[in-house]
N, C-alpha and C positions, 0 to 999 in steps of 0.2 A: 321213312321211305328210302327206300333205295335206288342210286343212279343206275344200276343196271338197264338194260337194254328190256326190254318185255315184250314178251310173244304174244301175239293174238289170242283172245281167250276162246275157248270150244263152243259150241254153238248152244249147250244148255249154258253154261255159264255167262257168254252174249245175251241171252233173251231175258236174265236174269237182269243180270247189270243193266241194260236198255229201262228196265222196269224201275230200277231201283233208282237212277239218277231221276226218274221222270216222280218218286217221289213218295214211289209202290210201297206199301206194308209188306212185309214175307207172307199175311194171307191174303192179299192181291194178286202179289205176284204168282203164288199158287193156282189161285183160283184163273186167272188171267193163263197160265201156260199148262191148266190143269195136271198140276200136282201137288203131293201133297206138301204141307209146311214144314217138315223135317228135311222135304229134299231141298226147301228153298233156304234153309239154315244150312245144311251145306253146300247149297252153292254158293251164297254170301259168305261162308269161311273159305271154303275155296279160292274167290274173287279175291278177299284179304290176301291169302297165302301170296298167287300170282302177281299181284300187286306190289311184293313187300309191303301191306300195312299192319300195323299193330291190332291185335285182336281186339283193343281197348277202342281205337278209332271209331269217331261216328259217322253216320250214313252221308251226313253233309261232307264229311273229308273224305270218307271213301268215293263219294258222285265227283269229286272235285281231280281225283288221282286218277279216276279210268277215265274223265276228261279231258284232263291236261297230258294222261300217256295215249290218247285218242282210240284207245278201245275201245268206245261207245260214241254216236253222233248226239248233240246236244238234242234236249227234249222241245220238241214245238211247244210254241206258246199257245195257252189254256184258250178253252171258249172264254167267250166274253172278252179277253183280253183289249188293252186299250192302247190303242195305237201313238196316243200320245204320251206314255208313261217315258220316264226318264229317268231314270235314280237322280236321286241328289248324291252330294257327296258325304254324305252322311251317311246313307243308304249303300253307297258303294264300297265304306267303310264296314260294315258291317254284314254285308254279302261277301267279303274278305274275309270276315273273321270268322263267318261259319264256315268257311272253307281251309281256314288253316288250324281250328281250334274244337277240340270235341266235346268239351262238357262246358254247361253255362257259367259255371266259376269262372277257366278261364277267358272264356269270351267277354264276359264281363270284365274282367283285369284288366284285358287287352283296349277293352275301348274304356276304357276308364269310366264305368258306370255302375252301379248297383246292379244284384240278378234281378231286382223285379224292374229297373227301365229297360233293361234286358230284353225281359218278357213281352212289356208292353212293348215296345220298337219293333223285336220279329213279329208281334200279331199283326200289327202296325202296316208292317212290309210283305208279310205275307197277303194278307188282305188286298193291298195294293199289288201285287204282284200274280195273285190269285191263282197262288202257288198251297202245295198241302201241306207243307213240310219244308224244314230247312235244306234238306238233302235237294228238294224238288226247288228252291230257290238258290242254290249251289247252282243246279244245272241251268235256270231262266238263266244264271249269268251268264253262264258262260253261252248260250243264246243271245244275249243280249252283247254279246263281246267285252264283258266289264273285266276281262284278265287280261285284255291285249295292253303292251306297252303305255300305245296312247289313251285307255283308261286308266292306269296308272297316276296319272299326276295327284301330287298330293293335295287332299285338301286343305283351303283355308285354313289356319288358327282358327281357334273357335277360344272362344273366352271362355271359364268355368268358376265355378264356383263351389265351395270346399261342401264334400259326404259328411253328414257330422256320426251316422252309425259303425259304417266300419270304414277304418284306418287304410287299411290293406288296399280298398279299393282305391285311393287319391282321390281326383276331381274328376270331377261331373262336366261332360259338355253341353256348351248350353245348348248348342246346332238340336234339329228335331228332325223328324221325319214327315214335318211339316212343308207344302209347298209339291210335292207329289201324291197326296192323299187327297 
């Protein structure tokens, strides 16, 4: 991404991106600003362009970069939502890394876990967060203010214990997404 300065996006590509941090498919969002899904593939490349993002980025990085350059308002929280949820820090660990990491390889690297606790952690936190998608729990965070400063603080050490399949990935933490579920 690039420090450049960013201009406001146009108002189809606004109603696009609104859609797409909140967690939209491109035939959602279609269907949603009735048109069809070629024009919502180029307005999502579009959005990339204006954004300086890489074509390769995922939806969770791109909800994460019109957020933090505030071209889109964060997405309200879901029905049913629960007024008592709180990330752990585990949890907020990991709403970081879909936000700075686009395929589950690295995200998995990044939190030192295997793809499939991976797996199970985002259904885990989706579920809890009752969100659709990573992209749409990019955006609860930044709802939920988990990129200000004072979310920030680092979590505890967590104690781990050695992946004996692959090398690559190191240790396992032991922290869960337990205790907000």
């Amino acid at each position: 991404m690039s420090t450049t300065a960013i201009k406001p996006l146009r108002k189809g590509l606004q109603s696009a991106a609104e859609l797409l941090v909140e967690g939209k498919t491109n035939a959602q969002i279609a269907r949603q600003l009735w048109v069809s899904t070629h024009t919502v593939d180029s307005h999502v490349s579009s959005i990339r362009i204006h954004v300086h993002a890489d074509t390769g980025c995922s939806r969770a990085v791109l909800a994460h970069t019109l957020l933090t350059q505030r071209l889109v308002p964060p997405p309200a929280l879901p029905p049913r939502w629960d007024p008592s949820f709180a990330p752990s820090p585990a949890a907020l660990v990991l709403i970081r890394a879909f936000a700075e990491h686009s395929s589950t390889t690295d995200i998995a690297q990044a939190l030192k876990i295997t793809p499939g606790a991976l797996r199970s952690r985002a259904t885990n936190l989706k579920r809890a967060m009752r969100a659709d998608n990573r992209a749409h729990i990019v955006g609860l965070g930044h709802t939920l203010d988990v990129f200000t400063p004072a979310a920030r603080q680092p979590a505890p050490a967590a104690e781990s214990v050695p992946v004996a399949p692959d090398p690559h990935l190191g240790r396992v933490p032991l922290h869960t997404l337990e205790g907000y579920l």
